[in-house]
N, C-alpha and C positions, 0 to 999 in steps of 0.2 A: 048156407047163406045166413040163416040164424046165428051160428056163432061168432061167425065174419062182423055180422052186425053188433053184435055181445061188444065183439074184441072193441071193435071204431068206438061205440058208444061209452067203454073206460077212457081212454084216452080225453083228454079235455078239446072243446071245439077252440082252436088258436088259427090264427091268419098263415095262410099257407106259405108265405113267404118264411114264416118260423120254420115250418118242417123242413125245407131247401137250407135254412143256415145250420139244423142240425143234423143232414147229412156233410155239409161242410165241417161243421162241427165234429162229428165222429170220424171220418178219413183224417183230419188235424190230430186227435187225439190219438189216432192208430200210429201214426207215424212217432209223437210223444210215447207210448206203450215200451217201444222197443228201445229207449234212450234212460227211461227215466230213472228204473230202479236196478240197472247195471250201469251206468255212468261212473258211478261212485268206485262200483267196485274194478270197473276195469281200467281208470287211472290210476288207483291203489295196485293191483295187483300185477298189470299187465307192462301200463307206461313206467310204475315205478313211484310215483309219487307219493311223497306222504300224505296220511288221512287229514291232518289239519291241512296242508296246502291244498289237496282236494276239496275239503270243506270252504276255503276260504276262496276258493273260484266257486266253486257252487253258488256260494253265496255272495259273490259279487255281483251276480245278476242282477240283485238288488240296488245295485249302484245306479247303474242306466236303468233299470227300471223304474227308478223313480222318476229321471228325467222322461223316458217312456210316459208315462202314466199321469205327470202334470201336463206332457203336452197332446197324448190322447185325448184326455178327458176332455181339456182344453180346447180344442183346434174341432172335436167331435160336437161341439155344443155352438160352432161356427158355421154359419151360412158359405163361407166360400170353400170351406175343406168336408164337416159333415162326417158321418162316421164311416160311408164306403170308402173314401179314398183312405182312410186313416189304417182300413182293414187291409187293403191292400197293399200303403205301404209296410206294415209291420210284418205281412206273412211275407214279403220280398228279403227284409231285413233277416228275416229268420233263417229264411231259407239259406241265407250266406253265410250265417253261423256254425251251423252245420258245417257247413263244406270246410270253414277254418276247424273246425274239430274234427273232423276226418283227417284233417294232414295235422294234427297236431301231436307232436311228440315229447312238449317240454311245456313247463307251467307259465311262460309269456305266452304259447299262440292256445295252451289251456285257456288260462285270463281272458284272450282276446276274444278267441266265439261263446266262450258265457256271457262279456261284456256284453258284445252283442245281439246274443240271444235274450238277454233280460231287457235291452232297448224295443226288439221289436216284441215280447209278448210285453212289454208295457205299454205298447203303443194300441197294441189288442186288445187289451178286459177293459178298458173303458168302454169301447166305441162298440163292441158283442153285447155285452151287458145292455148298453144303450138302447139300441135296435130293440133287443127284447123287449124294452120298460116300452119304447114305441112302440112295439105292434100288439101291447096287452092292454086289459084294465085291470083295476084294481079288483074284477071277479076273479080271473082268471091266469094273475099275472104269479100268484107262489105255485098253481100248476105248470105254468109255459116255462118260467127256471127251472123247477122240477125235472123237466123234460129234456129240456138241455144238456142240464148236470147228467140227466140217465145219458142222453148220445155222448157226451165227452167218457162219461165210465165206460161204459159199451165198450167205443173204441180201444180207448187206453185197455181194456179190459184183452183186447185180441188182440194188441199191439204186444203188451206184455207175453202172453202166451208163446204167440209168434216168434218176439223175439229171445224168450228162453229157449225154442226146438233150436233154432238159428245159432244161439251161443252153442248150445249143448250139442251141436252135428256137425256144425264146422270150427267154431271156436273164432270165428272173427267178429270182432265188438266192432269195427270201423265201419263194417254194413250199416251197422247201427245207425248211424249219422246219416250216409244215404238216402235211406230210406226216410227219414224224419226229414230231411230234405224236403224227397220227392212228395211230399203229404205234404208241405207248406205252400208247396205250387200248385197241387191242384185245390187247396182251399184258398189260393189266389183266383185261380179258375175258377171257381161256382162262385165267388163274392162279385167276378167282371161280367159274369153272363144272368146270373139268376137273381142277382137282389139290389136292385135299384135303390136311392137313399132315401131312408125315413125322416130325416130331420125336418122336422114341423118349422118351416119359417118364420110362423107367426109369434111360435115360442121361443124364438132364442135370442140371445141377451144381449143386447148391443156394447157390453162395455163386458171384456172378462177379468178383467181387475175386480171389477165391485163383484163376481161372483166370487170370486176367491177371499173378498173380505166377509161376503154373505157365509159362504159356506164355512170360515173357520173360526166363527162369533157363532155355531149352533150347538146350542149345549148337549145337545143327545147326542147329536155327531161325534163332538170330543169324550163323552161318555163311553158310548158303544167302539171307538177307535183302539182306546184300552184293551176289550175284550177281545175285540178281531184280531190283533196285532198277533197275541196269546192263540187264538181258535188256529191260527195259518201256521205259529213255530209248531204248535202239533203237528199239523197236516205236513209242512217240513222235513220231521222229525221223523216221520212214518218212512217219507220216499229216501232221504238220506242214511240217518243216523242207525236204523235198524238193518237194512239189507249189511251194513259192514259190523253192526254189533253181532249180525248173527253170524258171519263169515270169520271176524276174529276171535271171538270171546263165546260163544255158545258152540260155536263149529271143534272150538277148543276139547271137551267132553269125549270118553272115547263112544258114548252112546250114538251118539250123532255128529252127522257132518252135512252142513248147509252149503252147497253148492248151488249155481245160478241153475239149473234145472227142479233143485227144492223149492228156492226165493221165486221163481216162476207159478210155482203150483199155488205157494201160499197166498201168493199178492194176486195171482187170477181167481181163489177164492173169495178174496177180500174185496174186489172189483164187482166179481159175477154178484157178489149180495149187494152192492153198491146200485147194480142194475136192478136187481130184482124187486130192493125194498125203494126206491126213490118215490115214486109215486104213492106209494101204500103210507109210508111216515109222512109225508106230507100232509097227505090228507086225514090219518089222524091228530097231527099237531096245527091245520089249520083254525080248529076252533079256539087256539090260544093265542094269548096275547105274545107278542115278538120276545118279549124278555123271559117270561115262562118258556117258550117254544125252544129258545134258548138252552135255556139249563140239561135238557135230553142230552146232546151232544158233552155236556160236564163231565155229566155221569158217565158219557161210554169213555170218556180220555182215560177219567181216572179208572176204572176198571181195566181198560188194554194195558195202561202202562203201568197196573200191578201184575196180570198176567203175565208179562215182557219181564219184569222183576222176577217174579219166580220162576220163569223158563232159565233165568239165569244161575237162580238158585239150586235148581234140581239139575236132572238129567238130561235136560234141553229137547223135550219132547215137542215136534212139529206140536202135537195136542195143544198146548200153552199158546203156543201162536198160533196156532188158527182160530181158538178161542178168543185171544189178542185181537186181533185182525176182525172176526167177527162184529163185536161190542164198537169197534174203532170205525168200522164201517157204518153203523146204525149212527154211530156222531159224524161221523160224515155228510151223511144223507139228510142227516134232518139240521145241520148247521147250514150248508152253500143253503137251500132257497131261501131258508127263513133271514139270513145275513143281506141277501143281495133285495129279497121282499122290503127291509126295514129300512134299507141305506133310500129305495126307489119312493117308502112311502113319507119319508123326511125332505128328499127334495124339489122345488118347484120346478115346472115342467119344463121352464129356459134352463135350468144348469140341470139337467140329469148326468150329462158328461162331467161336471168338475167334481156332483157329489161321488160316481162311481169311481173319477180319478183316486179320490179321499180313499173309499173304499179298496180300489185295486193296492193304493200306497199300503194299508196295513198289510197286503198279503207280501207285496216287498219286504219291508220289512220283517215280516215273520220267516221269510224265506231268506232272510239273511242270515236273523237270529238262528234259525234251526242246526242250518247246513254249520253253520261258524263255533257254536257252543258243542251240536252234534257232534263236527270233527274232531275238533277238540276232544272231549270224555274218549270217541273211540278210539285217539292215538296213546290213550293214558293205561293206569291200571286196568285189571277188570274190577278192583274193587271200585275204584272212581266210574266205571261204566255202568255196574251193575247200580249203583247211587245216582246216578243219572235221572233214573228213570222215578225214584222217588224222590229227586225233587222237581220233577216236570208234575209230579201229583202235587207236591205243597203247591206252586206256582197256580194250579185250580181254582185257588181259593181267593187270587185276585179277580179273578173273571167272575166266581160269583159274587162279590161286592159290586163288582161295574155292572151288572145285571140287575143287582137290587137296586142300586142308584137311576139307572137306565129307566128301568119303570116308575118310580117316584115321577122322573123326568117328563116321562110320557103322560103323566097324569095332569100336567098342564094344563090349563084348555089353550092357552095362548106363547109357545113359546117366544121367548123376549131375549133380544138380540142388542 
């Protein structure tokens, strides 16, 4: 009983309703596990398609996700829509997307459930984000995304798993889809029975015009937008551009060979420490300011994507990438709370929704940029692929300027609009 009490008592005291959207949360992402970092490879290898047309569906999700995501954020910071129904509709939408990528064989009905898949998680991280910022303060609110972020790893963490035994024992990727399917329907189901809507009536903005002129007259907004855009074509860059650099150009080597039951062991590596450090980096980078708490995550890019450099260089030993992976995980962890903390503590309490819109738009973006630049290098040489990766390290060195800018900014006492 003692230690039961130990365990409750790390955890942060958050609104129970939190705990019910991050078991929602972790079945959602279980179902994402099994999609995410075989997608790439199994329209490449399987359907046929080239790496750049792979990449450029990939990354067309970001199309409709932007429309996604100005009308989430939108329609979520609205009395008559709110962020449940907006939850609802997007995992409906998702779930459809799937089903057109199960039967897809050629790069139109490819195109079409990305389209669609990027509409409905656009219509998603506004209105998830949102909730959260409602049911926290500002005590306890970079633990409660902490938290989140661990259920979303978690899952994704044994979806992955899952779904390498799955590739690697029967060899069918179209379960794939399936199953990311069936996870969007039952996080359709715990959003209709267990979590009522939080939108504060008293807060929300009678005109959304004037918050979209609010919100894109904020100068740290447009400051920190720079960096995010960069922080997301990393994260991108991780789930795309490397599962196929390691299957064409490292798998290449007669030392080693990266097939989806290696990409499985590595990337559940890189997840399970994803789980394990969220809460612990948090709480050591809570006592720093958002633009220092920042620069953590700099440093592990530029470390993984030297390590990924010389895994290309040498004998391609797993050791480089899991080292890789490692360093990449620890900027993971401590980029999501501290990113979605700063966007929450810049906006006023009627637009939470259009600022998190703003915020979810640069992960569009970044998840455009990734998969599209990614596909690209990996349909080219291996000298241009192995070059890639140093200059996603020069690329660093504008995120720390928008960082050193960001906090000047922050030093305001009044910003002015």
């Amino acid at each position: 009983m003692i230690r039961l009490h130990r365990l409750s008592a790390w955890f942060p005291n958050i609104d129970r309703r939190l705990w019910i959207l991050m078991i929602g949360r972790l079945l959602l992402q279980f179902g994402t596990g099994f999609v995410l970092f075989y997608a790439a490879v199994f329209f490449v290898n399987e359907v046929g398609l080239s790496p750049s047309a792979v990449g450029l569906g990939l990354g067309s999700e970001s199309i409709t996700g932007v429309v996604g995501r100005v009308l989430g954020g939108s329609l979520a910071d609205s009395p008559r829509w709110g962020r449940r129904k907006i939850l609802l509709i997007s995992a409906a939408i998702s779930s459809l997307a799937d089903l057109v990528l199960v039967f897809s064989h050629n790069f139109p009905t490819f195109l079409l459930g990305n389209l669609l898949m990027g509409l409905g998680i656009g219509l998603y991280w506004p209105a998830t984000e949102a909730v959260v910022a409602d049911l926290t303060n500002p005590g306890n609110r970079n633990e409660a995304f902490a938290l989140n972020r661990l259920a979303d790893s978690l899952g994704l963490g044994l979806g992955v798993v899952l779904g390498g035994l799955l590739i690697a024992t029967t060899g069918s990727y179209r379960v794939m889809f399936i199953i990311d399917s069936i996870s969007f329907l039952i996080f359709l189901g715990v959003i209709y029975r267990s979590i009522p809507e939080t939108l504060n009536h008293e807060h929300t903005s009678p005109n959304l015009l004037y918050s979209w002129r609010f919100v894109l007259r904020d100068r740290s907004l447009q400051i920190f937008a720079v960096a995010n855009i960069l922080f997301t074509t990393y994260l991108a860059l991780l789930n795309s551009a490397l599962p196929l650099y390691l299957t064409r150009f490292v798998s290449a080597t007669p030392a080693t060979t990266y097939h989806p039951g290696m990409i499985s062991i590595l990337f559940t590596w890189y997840i399970g420490l994803c789980v394990l450090l969220q809460l612990p980096i948090v709480r050591v980078l809570r006592p720093l300011d958002y633009a220092y708490a920042l620069l953590v995550p700099v440093g592990g890019w530029a470390i993984g994507f030297g390590l990924i450099w010389c895994a290309g260089q040498s004998n391609g030993s797993p050791m480089w990438i899991g080292c890789a992976l490692a360093v990449m995980a620890i900027a993971t962890v401590a980029y999501n709370p501290s990113a979605s903390a700063l966007i929450i503590s810049l906006a006023p309490d009627s637009q939470r929704g259009v600022y998190l819109s703003v915020n979810s738009l640069c992960w569009a973006t970044g998840y455009f940029i990734g998969p599209t630049i990614g596909g690209w290098a990996m349909g080219e040489s291996q000298a241009i692929a192995n070059g890639f990766w140093l200059g996603a390290i020069g690329s660093l060195g504008i995120v720390v300027l928008m960082l050193q800018r960001l906090d000047r900014q922050l030093q305001i006492p009044a910003r002015k609009f």
